[in-house]
N, CA, C and O atoms as CSV, one atom per row, in Angstrom:
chain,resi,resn,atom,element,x,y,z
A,1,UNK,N,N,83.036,111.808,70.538
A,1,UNK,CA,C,82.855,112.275,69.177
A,1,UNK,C,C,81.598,113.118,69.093
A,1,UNK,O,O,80.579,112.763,69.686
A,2,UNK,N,N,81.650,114.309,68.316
A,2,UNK,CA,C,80.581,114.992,68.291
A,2,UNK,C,C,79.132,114.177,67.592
A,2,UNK,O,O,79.332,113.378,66.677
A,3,UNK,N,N,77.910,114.391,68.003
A,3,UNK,CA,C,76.755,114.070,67.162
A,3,UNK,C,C,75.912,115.066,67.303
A,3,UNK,O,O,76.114,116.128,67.891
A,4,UNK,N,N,74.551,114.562,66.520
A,4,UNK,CA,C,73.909,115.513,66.029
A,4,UNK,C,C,73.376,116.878,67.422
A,4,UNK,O,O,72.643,117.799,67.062
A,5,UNK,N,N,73.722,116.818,68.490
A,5,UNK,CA,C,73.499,117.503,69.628
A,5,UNK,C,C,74.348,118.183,69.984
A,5,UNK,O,O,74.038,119.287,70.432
A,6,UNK,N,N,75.909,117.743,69.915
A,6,UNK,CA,C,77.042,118.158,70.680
A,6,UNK,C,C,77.338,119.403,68.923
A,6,UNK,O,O,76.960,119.172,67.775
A,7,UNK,N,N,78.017,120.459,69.392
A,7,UNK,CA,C,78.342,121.360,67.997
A,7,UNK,C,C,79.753,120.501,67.601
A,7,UNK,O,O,80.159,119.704,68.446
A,8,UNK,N,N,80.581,120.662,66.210
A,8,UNK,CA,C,81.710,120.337,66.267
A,8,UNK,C,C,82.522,121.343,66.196
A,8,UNK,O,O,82.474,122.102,65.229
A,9,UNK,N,N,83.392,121.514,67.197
A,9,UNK,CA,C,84.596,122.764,67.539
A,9,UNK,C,C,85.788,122.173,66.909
A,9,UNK,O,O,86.032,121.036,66.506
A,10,UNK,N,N,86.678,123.626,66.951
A,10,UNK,CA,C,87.846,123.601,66.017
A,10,UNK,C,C,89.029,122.400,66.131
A,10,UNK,O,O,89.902,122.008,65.357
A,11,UNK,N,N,88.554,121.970,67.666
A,11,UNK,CA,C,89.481,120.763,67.861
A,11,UNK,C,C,88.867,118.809,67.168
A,11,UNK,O,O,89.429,117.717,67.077
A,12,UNK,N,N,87.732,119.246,66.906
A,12,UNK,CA,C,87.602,117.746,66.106
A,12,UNK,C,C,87.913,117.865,64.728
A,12,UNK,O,O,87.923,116.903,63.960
A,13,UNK,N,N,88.262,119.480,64.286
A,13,UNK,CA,C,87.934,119.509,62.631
A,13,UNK,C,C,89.649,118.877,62.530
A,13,UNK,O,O,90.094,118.145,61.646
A,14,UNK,N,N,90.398,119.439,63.752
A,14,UNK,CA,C,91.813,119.028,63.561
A,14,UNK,C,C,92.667,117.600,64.052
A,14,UNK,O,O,93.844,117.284,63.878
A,15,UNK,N,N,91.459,116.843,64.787
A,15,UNK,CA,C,91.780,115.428,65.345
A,15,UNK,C,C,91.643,113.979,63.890
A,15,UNK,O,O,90.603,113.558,63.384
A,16,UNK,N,N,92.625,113.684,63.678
A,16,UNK,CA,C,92.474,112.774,62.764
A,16,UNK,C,C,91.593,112.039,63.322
A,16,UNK,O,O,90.525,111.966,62.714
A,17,UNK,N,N,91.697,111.401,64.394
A,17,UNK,CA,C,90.829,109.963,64.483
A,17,UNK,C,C,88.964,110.444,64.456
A,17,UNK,O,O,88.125,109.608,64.794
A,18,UNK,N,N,88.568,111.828,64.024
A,18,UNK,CA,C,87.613,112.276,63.995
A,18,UNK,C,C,87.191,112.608,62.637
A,18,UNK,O,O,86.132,113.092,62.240
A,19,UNK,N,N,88.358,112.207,61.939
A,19,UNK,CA,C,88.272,113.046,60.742
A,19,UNK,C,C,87.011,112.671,59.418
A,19,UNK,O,O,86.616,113.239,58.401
A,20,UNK,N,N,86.786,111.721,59.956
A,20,UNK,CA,C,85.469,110.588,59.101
A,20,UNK,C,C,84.426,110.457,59.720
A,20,UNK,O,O,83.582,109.741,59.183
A,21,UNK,N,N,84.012,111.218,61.351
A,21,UNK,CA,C,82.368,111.327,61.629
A,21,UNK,C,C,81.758,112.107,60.852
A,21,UNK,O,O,82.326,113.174,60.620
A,22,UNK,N,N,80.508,111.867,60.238
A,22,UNK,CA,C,79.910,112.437,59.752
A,22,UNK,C,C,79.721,114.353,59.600
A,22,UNK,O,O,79.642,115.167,58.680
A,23,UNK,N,N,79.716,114.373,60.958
A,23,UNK,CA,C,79.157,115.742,61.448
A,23,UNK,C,C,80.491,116.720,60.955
A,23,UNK,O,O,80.326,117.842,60.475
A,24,UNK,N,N,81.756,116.127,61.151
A,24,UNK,CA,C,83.008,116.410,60.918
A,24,UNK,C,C,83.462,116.251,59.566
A,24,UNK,O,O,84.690,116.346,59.553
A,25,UNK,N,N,83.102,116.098,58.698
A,25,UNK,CA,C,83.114,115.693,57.379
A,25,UNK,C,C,82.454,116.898,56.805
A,25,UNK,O,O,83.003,117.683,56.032
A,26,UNK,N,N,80.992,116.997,57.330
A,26,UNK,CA,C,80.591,118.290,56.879
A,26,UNK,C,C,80.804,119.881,57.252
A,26,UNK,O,O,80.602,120.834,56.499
A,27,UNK,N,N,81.330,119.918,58.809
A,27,UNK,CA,C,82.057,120.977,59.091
A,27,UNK,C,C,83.338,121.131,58.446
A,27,UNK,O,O,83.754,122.288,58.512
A,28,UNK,N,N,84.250,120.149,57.714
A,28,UNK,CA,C,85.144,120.775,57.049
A,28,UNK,C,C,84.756,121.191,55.606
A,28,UNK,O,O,85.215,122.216,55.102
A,29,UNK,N,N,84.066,120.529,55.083
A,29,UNK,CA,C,83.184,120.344,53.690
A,29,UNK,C,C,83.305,122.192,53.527
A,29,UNK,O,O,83.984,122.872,52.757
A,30,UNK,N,N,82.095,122.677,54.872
A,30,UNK,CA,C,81.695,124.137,54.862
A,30,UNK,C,C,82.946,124.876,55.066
A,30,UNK,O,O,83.028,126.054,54.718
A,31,UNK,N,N,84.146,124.109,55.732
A,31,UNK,CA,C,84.764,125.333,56.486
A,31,UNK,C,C,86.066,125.604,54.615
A,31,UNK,O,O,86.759,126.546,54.230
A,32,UNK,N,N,85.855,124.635,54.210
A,32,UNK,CA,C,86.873,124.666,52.803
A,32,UNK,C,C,85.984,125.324,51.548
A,32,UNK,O,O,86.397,125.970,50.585
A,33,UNK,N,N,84.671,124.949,51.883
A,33,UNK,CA,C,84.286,125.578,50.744
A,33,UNK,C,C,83.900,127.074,50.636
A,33,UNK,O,O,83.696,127.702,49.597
A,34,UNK,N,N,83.826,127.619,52.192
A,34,UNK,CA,C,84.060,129.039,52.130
A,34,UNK,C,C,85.227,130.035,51.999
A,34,UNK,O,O,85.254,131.205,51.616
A,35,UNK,N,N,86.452,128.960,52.563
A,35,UNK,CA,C,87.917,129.652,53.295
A,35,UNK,C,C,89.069,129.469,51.866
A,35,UNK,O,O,89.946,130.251,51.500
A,36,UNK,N,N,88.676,128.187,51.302
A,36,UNK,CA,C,89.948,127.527,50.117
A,36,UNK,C,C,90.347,128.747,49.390
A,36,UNK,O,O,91.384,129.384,49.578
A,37,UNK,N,N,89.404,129.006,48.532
A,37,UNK,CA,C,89.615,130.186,47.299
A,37,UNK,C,C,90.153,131.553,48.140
A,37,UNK,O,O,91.196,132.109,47.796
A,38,UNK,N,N,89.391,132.008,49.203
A,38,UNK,CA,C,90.302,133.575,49.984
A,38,UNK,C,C,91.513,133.357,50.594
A,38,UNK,O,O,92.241,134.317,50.846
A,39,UNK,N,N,91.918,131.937,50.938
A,39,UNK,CA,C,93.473,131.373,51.695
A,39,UNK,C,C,94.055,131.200,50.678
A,39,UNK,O,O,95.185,131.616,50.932
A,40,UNK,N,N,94.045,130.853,49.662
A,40,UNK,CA,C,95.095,130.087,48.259
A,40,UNK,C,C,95.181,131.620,47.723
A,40,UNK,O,O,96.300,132.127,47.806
A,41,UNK,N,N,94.132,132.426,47.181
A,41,UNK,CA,C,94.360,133.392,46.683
A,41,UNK,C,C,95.381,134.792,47.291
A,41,UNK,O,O,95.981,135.593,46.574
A,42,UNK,N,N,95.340,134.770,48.945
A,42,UNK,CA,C,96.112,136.117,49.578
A,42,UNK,C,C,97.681,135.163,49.918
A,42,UNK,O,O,98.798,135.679,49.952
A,43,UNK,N,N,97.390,133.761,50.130
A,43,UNK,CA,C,98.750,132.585,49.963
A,43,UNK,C,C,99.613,132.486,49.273
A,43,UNK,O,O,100.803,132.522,49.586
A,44,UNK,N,N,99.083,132.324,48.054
A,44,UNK,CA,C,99.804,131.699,46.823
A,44,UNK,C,C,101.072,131.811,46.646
A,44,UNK,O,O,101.880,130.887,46.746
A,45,UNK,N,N,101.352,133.119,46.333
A,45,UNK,CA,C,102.881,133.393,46.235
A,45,UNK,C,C,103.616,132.576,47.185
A,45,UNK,O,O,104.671,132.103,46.763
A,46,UNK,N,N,103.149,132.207,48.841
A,46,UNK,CA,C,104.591,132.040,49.422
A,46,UNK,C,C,103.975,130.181,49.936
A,46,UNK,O,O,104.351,129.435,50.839
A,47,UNK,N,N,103.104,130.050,49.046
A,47,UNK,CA,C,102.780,128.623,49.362
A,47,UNK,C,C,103.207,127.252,48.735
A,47,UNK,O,O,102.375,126.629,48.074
A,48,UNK,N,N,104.633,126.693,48.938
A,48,UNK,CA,C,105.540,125.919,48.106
A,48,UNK,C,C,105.074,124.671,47.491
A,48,UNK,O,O,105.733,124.006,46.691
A,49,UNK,N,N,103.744,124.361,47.969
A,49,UNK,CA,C,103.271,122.768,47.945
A,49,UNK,C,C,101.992,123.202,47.025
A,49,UNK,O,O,101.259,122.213,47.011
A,50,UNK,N,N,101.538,124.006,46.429
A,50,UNK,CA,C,100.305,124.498,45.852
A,50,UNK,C,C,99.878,123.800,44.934
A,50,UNK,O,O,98.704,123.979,44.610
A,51,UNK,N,N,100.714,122.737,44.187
A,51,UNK,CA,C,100.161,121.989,43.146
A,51,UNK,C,C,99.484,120.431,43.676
A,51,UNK,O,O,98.652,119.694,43.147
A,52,UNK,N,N,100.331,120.319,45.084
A,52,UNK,CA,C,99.261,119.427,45.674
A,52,UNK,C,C,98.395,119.566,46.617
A,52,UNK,O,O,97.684,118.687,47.102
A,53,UNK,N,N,98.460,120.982,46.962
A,53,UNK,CA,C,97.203,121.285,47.743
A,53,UNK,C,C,96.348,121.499,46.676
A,53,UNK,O,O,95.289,121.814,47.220
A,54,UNK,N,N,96.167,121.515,45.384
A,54,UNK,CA,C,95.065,122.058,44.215
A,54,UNK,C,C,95.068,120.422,43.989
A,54,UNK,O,O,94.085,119.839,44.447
A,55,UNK,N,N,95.735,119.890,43.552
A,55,UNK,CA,C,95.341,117.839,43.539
A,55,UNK,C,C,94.590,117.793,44.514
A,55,UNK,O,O,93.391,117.949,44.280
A,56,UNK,N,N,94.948,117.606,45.671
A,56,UNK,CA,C,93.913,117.380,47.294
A,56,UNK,C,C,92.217,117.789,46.900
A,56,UNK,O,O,91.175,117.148,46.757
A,57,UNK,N,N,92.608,119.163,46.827
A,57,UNK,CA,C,91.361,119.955,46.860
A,57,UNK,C,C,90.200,119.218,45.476
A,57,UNK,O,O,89.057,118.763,45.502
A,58,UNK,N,N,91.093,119.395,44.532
A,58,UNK,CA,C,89.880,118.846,43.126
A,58,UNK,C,C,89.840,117.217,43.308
A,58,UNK,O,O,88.968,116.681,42.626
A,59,UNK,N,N,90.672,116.303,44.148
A,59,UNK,CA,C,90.413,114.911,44.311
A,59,UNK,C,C,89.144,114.625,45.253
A,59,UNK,O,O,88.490,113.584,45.215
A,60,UNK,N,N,88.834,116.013,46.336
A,60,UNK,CA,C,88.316,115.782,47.123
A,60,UNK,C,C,87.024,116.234,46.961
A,60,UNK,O,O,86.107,115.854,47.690
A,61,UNK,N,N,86.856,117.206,45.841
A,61,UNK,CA,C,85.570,117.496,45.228
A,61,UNK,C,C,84.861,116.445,44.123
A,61,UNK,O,O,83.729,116.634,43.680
A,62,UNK,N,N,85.696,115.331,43.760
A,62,UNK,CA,C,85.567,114.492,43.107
A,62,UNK,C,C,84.592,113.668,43.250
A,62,UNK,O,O,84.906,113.244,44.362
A,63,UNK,N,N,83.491,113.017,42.942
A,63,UNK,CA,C,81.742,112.206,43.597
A,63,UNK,C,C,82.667,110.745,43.697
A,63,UNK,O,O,82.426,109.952,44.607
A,64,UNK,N,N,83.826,110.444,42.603
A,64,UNK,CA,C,84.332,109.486,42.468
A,64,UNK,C,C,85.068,108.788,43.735
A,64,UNK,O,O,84.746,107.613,43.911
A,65,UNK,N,N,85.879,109.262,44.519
A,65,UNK,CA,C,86.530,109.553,45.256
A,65,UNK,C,C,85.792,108.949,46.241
A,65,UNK,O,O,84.625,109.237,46.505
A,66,UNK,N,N,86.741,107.758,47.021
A,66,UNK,CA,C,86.146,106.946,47.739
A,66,UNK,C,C,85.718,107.927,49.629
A,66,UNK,O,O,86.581,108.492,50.302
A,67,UNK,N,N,84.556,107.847,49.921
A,67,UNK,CA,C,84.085,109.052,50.763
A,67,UNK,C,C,85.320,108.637,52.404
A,67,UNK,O,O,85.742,109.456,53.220
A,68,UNK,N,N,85.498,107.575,52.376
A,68,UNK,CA,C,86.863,107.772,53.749
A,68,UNK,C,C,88.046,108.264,52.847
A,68,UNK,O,O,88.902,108.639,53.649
A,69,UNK,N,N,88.358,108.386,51.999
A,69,UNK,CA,C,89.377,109.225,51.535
A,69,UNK,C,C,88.990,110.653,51.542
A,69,UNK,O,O,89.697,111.594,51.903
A,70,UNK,N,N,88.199,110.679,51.253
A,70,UNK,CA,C,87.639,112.583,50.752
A,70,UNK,C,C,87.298,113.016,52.115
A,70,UNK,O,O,86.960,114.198,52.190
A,71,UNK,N,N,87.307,112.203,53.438
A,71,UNK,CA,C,87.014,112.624,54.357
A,71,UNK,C,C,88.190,113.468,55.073
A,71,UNK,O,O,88.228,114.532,55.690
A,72,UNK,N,N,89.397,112.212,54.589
A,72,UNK,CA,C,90.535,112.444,55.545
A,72,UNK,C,C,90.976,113.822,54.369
A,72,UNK,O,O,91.575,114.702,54.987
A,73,UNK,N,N,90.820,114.118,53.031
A,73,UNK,CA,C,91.366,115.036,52.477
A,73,UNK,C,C,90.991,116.103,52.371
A,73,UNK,O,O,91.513,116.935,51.628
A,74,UNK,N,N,89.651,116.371,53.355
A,74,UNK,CA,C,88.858,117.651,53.424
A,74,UNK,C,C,89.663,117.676,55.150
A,74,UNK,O,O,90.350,118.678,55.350
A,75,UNK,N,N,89.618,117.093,55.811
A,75,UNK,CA,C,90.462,117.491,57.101
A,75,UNK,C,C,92.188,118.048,56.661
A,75,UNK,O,O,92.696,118.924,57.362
A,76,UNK,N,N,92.746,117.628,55.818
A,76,UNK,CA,C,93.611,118.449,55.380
A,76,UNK,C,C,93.764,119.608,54.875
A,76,UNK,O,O,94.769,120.283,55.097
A,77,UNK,N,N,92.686,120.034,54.050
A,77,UNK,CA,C,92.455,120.925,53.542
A,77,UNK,C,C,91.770,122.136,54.452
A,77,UNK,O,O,91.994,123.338,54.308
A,78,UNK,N,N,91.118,121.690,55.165
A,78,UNK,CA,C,90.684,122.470,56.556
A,78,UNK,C,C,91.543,122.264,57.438
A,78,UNK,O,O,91.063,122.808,58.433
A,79,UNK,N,N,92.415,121.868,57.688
A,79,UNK,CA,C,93.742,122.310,58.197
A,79,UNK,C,C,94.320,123.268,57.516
A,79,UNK,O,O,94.971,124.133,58.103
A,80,UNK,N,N,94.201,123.263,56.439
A,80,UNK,CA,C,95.006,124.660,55.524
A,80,UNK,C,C,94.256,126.006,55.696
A,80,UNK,O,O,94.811,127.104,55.670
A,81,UNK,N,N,93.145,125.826,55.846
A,81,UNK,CA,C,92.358,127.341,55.818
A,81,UNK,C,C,92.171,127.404,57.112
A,81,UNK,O,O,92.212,128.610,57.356
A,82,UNK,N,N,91.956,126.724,58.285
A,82,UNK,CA,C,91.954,127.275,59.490
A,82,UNK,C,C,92.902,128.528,59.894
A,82,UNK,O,O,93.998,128.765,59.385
A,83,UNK,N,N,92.391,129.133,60.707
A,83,UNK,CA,C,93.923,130.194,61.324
A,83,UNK,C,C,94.427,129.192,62.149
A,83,UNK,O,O,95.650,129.054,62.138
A,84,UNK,N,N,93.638,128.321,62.996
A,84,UNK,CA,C,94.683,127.392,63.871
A,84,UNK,C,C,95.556,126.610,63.570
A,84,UNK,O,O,95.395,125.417,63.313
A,85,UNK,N,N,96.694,127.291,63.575
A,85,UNK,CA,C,98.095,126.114,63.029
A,85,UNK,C,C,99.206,125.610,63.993
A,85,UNK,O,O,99.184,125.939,65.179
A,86,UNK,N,N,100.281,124.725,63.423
A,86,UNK,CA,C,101.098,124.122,64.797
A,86,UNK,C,C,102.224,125.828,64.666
A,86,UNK,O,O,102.821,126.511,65.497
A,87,UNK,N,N,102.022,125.906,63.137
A,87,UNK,CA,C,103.389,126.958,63.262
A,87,UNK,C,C,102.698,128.040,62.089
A,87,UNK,O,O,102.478,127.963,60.880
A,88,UNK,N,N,102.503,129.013,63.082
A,88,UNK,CA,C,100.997,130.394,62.089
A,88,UNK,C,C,101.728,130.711,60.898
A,88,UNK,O,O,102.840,131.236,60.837
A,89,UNK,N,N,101.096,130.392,60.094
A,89,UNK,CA,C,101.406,130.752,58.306
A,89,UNK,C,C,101.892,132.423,58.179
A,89,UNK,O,O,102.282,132.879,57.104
A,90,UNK,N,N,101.823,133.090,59.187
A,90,UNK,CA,C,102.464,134.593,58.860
A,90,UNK,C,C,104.261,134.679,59.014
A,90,UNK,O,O,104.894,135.554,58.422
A,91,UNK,N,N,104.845,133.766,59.783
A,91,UNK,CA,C,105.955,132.858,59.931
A,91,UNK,C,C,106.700,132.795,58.201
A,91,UNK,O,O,106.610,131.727,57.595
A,92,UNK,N,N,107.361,133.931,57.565
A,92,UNK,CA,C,107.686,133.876,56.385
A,92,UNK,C,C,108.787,132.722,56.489
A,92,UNK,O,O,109.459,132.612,57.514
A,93,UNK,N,N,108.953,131.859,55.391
A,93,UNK,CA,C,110.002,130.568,55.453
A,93,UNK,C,C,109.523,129.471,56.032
A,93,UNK,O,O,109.586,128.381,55.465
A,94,UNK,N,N,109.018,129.624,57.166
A,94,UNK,CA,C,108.486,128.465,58.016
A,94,UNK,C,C,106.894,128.045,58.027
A,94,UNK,O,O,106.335,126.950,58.089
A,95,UNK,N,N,106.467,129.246,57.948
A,95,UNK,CA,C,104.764,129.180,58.341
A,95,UNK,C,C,104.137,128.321,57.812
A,95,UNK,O,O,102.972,128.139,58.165
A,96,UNK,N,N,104.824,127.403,56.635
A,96,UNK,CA,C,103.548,126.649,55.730
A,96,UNK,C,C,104.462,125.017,56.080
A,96,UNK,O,O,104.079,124.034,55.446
A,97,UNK,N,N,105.500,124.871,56.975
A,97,UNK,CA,C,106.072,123.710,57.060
A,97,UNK,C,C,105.131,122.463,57.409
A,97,UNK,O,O,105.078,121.309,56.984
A,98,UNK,N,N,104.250,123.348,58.576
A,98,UNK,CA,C,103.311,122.340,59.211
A,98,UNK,C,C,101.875,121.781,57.888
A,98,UNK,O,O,101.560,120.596,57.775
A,99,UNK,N,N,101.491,122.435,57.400
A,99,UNK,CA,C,100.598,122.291,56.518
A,99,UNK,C,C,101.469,121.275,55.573
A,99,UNK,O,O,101.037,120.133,55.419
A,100,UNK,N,N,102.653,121.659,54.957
A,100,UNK,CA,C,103.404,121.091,54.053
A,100,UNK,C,C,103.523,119.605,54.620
A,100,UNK,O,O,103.595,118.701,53.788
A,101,UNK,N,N,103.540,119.406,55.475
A,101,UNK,CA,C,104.165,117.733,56.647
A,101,UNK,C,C,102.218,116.951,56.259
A,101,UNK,O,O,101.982,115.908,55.650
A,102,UNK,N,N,101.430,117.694,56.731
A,102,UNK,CA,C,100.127,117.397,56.256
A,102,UNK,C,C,100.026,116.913,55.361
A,102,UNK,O,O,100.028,115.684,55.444
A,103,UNK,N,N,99.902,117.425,54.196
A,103,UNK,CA,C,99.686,117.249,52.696
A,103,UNK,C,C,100.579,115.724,52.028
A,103,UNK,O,O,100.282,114.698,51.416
A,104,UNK,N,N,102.140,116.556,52.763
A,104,UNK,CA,C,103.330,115.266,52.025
A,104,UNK,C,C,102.958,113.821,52.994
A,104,UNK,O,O,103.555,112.794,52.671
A,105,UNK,N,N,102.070,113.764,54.058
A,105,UNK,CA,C,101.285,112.621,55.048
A,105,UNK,C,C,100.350,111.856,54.048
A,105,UNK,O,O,100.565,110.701,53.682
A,106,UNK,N,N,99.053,112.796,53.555
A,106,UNK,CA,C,98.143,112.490,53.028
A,106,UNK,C,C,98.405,112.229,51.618
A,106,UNK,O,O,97.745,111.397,50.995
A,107,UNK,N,N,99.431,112.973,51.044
A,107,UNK,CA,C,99.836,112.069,49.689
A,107,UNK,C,C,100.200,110.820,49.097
A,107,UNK,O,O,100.015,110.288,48.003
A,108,UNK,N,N,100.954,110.427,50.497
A,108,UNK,CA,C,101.572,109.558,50.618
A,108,UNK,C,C,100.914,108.180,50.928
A,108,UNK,O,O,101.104,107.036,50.516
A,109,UNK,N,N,99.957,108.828,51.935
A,109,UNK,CA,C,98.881,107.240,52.228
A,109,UNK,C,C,97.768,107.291,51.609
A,109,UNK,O,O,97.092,106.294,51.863
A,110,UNK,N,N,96.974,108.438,50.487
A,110,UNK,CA,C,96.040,108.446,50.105
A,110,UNK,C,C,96.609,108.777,48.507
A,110,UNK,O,O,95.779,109.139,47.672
A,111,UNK,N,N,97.369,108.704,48.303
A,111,UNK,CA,C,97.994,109.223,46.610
A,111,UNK,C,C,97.089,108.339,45.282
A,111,UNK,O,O,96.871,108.653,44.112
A,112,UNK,N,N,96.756,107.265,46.002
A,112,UNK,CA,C,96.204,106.442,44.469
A,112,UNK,C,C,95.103,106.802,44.284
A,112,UNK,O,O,94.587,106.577,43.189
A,113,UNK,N,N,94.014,107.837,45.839
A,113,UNK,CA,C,92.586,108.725,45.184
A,113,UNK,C,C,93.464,109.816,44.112
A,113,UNK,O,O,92.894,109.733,43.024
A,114,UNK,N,N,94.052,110.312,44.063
A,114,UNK,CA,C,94.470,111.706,43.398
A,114,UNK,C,C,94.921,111.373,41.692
A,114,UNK,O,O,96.051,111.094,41.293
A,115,UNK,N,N,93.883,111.479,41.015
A,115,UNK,CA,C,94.059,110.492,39.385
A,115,UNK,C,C,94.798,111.756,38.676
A,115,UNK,O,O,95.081,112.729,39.375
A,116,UNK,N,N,95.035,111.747,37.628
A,116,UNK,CA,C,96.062,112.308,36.327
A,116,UNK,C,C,95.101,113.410,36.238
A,116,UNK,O,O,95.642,114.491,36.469
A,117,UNK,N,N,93.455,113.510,35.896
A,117,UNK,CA,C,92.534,114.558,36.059
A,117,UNK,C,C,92.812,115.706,37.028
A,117,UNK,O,O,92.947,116.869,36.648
A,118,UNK,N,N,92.884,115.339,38.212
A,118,UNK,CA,C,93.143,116.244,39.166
A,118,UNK,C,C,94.172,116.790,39.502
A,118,UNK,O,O,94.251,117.601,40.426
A,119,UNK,N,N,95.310,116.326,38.628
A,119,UNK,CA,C,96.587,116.655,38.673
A,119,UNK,C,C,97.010,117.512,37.636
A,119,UNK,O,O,98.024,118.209,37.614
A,120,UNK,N,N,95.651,117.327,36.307
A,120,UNK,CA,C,96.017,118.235,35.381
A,120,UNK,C,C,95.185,119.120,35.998
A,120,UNK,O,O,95.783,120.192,35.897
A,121,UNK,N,N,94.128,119.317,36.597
A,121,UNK,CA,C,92.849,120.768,37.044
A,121,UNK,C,C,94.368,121.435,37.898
A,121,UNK,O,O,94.766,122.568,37.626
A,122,UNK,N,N,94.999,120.656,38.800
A,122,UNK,CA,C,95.581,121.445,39.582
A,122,UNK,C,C,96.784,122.393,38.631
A,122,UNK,O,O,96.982,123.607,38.587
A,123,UNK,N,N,97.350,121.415,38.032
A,123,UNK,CA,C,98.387,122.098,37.033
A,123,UNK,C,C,97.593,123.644,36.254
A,123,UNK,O,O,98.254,124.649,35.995
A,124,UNK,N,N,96.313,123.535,36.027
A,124,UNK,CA,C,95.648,124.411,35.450
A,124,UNK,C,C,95.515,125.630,36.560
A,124,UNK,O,O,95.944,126.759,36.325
A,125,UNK,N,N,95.069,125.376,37.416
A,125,UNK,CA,C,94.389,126.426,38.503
A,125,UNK,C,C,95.986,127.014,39.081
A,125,UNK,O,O,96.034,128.182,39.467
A,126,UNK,N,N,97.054,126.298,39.112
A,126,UNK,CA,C,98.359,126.911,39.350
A,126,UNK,C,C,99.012,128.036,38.642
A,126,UNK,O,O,99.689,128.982,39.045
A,127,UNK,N,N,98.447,127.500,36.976
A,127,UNK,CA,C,99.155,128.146,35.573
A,127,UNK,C,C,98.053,129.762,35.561
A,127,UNK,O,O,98.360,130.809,34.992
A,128,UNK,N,N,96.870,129.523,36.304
A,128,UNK,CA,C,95.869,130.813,36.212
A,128,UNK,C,C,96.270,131.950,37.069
A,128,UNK,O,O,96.409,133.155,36.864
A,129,UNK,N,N,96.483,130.782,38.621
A,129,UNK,CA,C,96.618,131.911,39.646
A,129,UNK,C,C,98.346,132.841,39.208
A,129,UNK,O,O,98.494,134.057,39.325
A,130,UNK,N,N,99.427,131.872,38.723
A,130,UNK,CA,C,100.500,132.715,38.346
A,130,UNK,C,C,100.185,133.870,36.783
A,130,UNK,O,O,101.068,134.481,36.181
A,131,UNK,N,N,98.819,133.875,36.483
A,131,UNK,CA,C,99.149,134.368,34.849
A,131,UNK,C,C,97.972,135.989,35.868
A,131,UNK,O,O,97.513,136.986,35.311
A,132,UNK,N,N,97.841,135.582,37.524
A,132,UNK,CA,C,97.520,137.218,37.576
A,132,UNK,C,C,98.049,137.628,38.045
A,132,UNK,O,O,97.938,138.847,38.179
């Protein structure tokens, strides 16, 4: 596992069982809070799951939000903005399957962090990006 000596490379940001070291927590932290808004925005149109990748994202910005949950949901989310994918998002029809298997994973075992709040921000940030 990376520490404060070793750098963390693109393969721990994508190893679950890494997904809660510290060092790895904050390399996705940076890698979502630069990449989210320029990937969702040139995405959107052909991105089918967008109302729970916008839940994910505002659950995981949440202080509330228990920090091994927000850990494993910033490794999802930096799975989404990476270019490294199982199946490259330029792949029209297919490209977002692998991300999509992600998300419908982490919903599923982490769904009770993701409250009615973040489900309405997401409903909101969905209703904006379609009104440009």
């Amino acid at each position: 596992m990376p520490s404060r000596s070793q750098p963390v490379t693109p393969d721990d940001v994508l190893d679950p069982a890494k997904a809660l070291v510290p060092a790895v927590v904050r390399a996705n932290e940076v890698k979502v809070k630069r990449g989210f808004w320029p990937k969702v925005v040139s995405t959107a149109a052909r991105v089918p799951f967008l109302d729970q990748l916008f839940s994910v994202y505002y659950a995981a910005r949440d202080p509330e939000t228990p920090t091994a949950a927000k850990g494993m949901m910033l490794g999802a989310l930096a799975y989404f903005v990476l270019p490294l994918d199982a199946i490259p998002d330029i792949f029209a029809g297919i490209g977002f399957t692998d991300d999509a298997a992600v998300f419908a994973a982490l919903i599923a075992t982490l769904g009770a962090n993701i409250k009615r709040r973040h489900r309405d921000q997401a409903g909101e940030a969905v209703k904006r990006l379609k009104e440009k």
